[in-house]
N, C-alpha and C positions, 0 to 999 in steps of 0.2 A: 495478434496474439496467437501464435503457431505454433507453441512448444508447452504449453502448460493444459496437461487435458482435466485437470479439476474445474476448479469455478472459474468458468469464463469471463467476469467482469476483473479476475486479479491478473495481470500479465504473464506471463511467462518471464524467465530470466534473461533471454536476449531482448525481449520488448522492455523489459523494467531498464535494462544497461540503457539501450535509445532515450526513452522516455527518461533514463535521468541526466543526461547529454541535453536535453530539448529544455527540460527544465533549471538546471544550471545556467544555459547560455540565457533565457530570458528570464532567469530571477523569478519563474512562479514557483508555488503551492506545492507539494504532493498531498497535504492534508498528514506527514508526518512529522515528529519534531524529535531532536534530540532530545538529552539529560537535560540540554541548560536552557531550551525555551526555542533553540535556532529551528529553523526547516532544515530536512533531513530530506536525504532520496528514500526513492523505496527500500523495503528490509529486503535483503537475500535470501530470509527464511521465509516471506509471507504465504506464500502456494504452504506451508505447513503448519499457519495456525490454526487453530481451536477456540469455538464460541465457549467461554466462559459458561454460560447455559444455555438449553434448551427452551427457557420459558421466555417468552417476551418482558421488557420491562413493565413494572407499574408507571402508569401515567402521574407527571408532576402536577401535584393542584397549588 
């Protein structure tokens, strides 16, 4: 991850292009999905979103 100087755990854009090359060819995860329920590569926008809030969730009882 060489090219994205924010948060270091989200890729940069040339790591995200490999990284969804790697995941294509063996069929795993990124942990995203499209509109219709499928797995999806990484977003092209991610290094640019925003936490919904600042406050942690309440815990589910």
């Amino acid at each position: 991850m060489t090219d994205n100087p924010g948060d270091p755990a989200i890729p940069g854009p040339a790591d995200r292009v490999r990284l969804n090359a790697a995941l294509a060819a063996t069929g795993a995860e990124t942990g995203f999905w499209d509109d219709r329920g499928r797995p999806a590569p990484w977003p092209d926008d991610i290094d640019e979103w925003q936490p919904e809030t600042g406050e942690p969730g309440a815990p589910e009882a």
